[in-house]
Every structure is written in C-alpha cells, then in structure tokens.
C-alpha positions in Angstrom: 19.3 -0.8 -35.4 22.0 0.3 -38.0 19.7 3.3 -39.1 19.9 4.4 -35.7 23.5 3.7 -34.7 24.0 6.3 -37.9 21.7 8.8 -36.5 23.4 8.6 -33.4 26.8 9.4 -35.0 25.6 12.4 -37.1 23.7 13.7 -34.0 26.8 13.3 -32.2 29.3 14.7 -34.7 27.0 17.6 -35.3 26.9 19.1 -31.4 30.9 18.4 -31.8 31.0 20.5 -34.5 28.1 22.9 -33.5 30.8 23.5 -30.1 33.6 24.4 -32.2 31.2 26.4 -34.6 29.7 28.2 -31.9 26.9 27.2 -33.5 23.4 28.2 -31.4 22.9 26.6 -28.1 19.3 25.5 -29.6 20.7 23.7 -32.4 22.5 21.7 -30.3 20.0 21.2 -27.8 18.1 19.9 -30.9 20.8 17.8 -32.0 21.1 15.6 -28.7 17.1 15.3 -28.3 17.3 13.6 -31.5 20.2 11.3 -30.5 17.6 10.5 -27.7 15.0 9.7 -29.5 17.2 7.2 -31.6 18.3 5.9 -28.5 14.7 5.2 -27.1 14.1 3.5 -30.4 16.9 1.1 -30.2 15.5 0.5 -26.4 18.7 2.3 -24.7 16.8 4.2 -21.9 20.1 4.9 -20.2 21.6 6.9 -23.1 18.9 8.4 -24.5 18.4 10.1 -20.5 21.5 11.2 -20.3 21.1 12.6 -24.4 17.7 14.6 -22.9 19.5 15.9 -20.3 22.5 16.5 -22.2 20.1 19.1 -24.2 18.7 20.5 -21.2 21.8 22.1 -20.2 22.6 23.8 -24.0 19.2 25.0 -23.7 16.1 24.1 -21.8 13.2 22.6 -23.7 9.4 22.1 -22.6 9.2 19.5 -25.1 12.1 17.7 -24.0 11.6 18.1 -20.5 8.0 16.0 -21.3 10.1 13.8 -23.1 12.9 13.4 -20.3 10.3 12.6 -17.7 8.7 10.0 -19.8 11.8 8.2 -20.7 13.0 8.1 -16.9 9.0 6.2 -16.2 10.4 4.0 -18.9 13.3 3.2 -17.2 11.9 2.5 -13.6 9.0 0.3 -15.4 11.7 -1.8 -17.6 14.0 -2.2 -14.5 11.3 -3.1 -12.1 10.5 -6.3 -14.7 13.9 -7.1 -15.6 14.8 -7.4 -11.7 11.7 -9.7 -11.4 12.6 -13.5 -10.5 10.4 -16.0 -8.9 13.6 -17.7 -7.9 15.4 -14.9 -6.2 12.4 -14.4 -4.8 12.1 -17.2 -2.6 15.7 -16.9 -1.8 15.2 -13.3 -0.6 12.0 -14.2 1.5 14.0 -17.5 3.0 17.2 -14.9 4.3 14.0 -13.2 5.1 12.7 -15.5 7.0 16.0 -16.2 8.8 16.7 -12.7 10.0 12.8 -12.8 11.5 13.9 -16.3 13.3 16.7 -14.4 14.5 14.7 -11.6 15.5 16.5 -9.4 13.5 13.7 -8.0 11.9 15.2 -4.8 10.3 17.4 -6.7 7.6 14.3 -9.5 8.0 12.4 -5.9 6.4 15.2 -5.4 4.1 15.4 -9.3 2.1 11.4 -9.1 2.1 11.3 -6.0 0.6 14.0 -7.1 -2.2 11.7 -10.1 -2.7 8.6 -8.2 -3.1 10.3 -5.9 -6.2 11.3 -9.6 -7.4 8.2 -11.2 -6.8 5.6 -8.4 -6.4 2.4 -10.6 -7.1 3.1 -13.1 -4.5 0.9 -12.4 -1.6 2.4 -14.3 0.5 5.7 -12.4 0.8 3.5 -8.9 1.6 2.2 -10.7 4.4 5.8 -11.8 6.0 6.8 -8.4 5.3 4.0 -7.1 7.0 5.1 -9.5 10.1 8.0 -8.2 10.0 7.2 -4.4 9.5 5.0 -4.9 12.8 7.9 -6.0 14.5 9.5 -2.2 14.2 6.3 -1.1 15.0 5.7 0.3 11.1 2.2 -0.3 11.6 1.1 1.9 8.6 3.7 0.1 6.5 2.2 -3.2 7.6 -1.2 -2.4 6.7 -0.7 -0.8 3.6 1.2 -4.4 2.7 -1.5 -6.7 3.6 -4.0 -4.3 1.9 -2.3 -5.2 -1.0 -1.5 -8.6 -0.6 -5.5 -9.1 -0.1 -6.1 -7.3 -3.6 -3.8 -10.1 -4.9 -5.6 -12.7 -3.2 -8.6 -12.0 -1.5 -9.4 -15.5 0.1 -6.1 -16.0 1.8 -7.2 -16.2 5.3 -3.7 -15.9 6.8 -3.5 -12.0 5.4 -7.3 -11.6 6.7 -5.6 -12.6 10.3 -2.8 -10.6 10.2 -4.9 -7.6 9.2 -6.8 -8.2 12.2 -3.8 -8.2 14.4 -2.6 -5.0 12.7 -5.4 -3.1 13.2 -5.9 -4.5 16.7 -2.3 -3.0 17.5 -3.5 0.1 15.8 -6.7 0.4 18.3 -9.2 0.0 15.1 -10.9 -2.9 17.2 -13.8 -2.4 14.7 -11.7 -2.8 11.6 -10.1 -6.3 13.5 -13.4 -7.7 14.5 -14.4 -7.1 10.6 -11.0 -8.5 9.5 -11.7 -11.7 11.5 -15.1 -12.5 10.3 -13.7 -12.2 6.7 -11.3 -14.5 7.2 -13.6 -16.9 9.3 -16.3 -16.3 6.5 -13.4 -17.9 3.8 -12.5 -20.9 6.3 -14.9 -21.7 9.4 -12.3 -23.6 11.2 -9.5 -21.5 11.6 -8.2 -20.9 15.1 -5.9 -17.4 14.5 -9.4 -15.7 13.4 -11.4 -17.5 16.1 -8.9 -16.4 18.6 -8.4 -13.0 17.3 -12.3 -12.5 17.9 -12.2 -13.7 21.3 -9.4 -11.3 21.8 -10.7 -8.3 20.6 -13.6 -8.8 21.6 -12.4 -8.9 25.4 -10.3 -5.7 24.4 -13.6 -4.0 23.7 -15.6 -4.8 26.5 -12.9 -4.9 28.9 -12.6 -0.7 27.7 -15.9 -0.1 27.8 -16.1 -1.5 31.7 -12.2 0.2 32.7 -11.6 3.1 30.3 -11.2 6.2 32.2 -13.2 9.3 30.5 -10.5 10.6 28.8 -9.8 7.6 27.0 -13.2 6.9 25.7 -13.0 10.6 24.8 -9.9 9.5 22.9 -11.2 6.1 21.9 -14.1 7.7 20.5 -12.2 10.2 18.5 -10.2 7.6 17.3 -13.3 6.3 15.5 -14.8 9.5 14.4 -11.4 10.0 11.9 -12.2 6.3 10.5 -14.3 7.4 6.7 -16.9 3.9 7.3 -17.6 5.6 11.0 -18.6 8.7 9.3 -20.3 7.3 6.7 -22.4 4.4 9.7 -23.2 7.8 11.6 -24.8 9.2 8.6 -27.0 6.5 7.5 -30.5 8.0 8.8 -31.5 4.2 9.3 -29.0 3.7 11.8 -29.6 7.4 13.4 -33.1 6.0 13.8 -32.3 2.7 15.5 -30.1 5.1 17.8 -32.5 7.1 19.2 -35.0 3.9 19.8 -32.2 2.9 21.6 -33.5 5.5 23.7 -37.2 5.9 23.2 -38.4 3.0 22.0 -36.1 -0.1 22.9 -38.8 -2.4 20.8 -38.5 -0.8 18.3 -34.5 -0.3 18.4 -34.6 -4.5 18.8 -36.8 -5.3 15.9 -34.1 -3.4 13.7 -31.2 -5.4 15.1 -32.5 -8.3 14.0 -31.2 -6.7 10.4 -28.1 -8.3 9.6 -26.8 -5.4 8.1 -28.2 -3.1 10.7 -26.4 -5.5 13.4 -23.1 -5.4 11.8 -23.3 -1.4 11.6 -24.3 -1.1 15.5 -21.3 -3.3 16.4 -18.8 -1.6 14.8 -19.8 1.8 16.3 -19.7 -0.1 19.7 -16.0 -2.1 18.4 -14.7 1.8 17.7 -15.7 3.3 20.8 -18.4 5.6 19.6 -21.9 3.8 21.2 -21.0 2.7 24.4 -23.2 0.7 26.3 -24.3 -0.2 30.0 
C-alpha cells in the first residue's frame, strides 16, 4: 500500500509540474492513468475513476477509455455487495410490507426494491415486490420479478401462484393455467393454485361462449406474439391432430390421449387460437 501511496504522489507531482511545464497534454494524460491504476490496486475505485477521467480531458485515450469503463463495472459490482444486508433486508421488506397494508403501494415498491439490492437472493422479497408492482399495474415489472424469484427457487408454490395471477391480468390465460399446474404439481393441496384454475379456466370458456369477433380476433393475436404459440403451431404433430380435428375426429382423439399432445391442444385453446363449439 505504501508503494502505491508513493506512486500516487509522483503521478500527482508530475501532471503539477507537467501544467506549469507545459509539458504535452499526453504526458499528462499518461501521468494520471497511472495514478489510476495505483489506485485500483490499493482497491480505491472512486479515485482511480475520477484519475481516468481526469486523463480523458488532457487527452483522450482508447486504452483508458477501456480502462474507465471497467473500473466504473467495478464499482457498481463492489457497491451492490457492500450494500447487501440480510438484516436491513427484512427491515426494508417489513416498511414494505406496511406501506402495502396501507395501500400505499408506490413507497410499498420503493422499501421492496431497496430490500431486493440488500437481499437480492431472497425470493421471497421478488415476490412481495411483484404484489406490489401489480398494484400500479407494472405488470411487466411484476413478471420479470417472479421470473426471477422462480430461478432462485423453483418449488416455491406461492411465486408459481402469483405468476399465474400476473399473467392472468396480462390475458396470457395459457401461460396462468400452466403456472397453476406447476405450482399444484410442487404441492397438491394448495387452494391459491386450485382456485386460480377454476378461475381461469371460467375466464376461457366464458370468452370463447361471449367474445364478440373482434376480440377473439384480438385474443387470438394476443397468442400468435407468445414464442411457445409459435413454436405449438409449428410442431407438424400437432398440425396433424388439427386437421383430424376436422377429418378424422378418431383419429384427432386417439392423439389426445398423449399427455404431451393434450397439454399443447389446451394451451392453443387457453390463448385463444383453437376455439371450439
């Protein structure tokens, strides 16, 4: 640490000297990227940014842009540990939890959001946020948070069930019915995935018995954008089983006693796309 504190010194005495020298703006470009550098050594990101940049206006570098950029990754990386607290964090989700209570679900947002950057592993908190992004009708923002609070922790039913009301608010009725099952599939008794079922199941055939034309039409398109639809209405098997549907219903039945077959068929009728009598 000395070695460096004297490197920073010289570095520093030599742009002071370089100024009064008019010595080459170069030279002292070179001068403070190498008090950076001692800077990122003794593990002072702060200084040794401000050093980089310091150079960049006596004269621009390539090199020490690279090496600007990296440092400033550095930084955000280091700070986003050092602010982690498993503490704080369940202080901030408890104000959290307060403000939702109160229905005050913007600064609810706000103290869940500070405890996910203190706590970002905790799945739990992703899924309160994602309550409480709903609640502003951030539906996006709650889905991308109980994405990734199911990447932490794939069997934690509660996330499976809110993903299912998500995407249920978002009209991906397929997606819900899908997000339900999961979440039954992990635990057979639980009532929020039993009831989302029923409920979006009703929402499907209650549209497929009032939806006006335009809104299949709209439904339907709504499904088309979806990747898996694509990918269902490309699968020759199922192309097959649809035109049995039409031609040759015993044959169209035998397949639907594939599981996997099954599953496809219902989630083309879940978004909208196969509607049926």
């Amino acid at each position: 640490s000395k070695k460096y504190d004297e490197c920073i010194e010289s570095c520093l005495a030599a742009v002071e000297v370089g100024k009064s020298n008019y010595a080459p703006f170069e030279d002292r470009a070179k001068a403070y990227t190498r008090c950076a550098k001692a800077y990122q050594k003794k593990g002072d990101l702060a200084n040794a940014i401000e050093m980089c940049k310091s150079a960049q206006l006596e004269s621009f570098d390539k090199a020490t842009q690279r090496l600007l950029k990296t440092m400033e990754l550095e930084k955000r990386q280091k700070d986003s540990l050092d602010y982690q607290d498993d503490e704080k964090a369940e202080e901030a989700k408890q104000i959290g939890n307060t403000h939702f209570r109160n229905k005050e679900y913007v600064k609810a947002v706000g103290a869940y959001e500070d405890a996910v950057k203190r706590a970002p592993k905790t799945a739990a908190i992703r899924n309160n946020l994602a309550a409480a992004l709903c609640k502003i009708m951030d539906f996006n923002g709650a889905k991308r948070e109980i994405e990734v609070a199911l990447d932490l922790d794939p069997k934690y039913v509660k996330a499976w069930t809110r993903k299912g009301d998500i995407e249920m608010l978002m009209k991906e009725n397929h997606k819900a019915l899908e997000s339900y099952k999961k979440g039954l599939g992990i635990d057979p008794t639980n009532a929020a995935c039993k009831e989302g079922i029923k409920k979006v199941t009703a929402m499907i055939n209650y549209g497929q018995a009032n939806m006006t034309e335009e809104e299949r039409k709209e439904r339907a398109a709504h499904g088309m954008a979806d990747p898996e639809i694509q990918s269902i209405l490309q699968d020759p098997i199922i192309n097959q089983v649809l035109r049995d549907f039409n031609e040759n219903q015993s044959a169209a039945n035998q397949a639907m006693r594939d599981p996997i077959v099954r599953a496809k068929i219902e989630k083309l009728i879940a978004s909208g796309i196969l509607q049926t009598a």
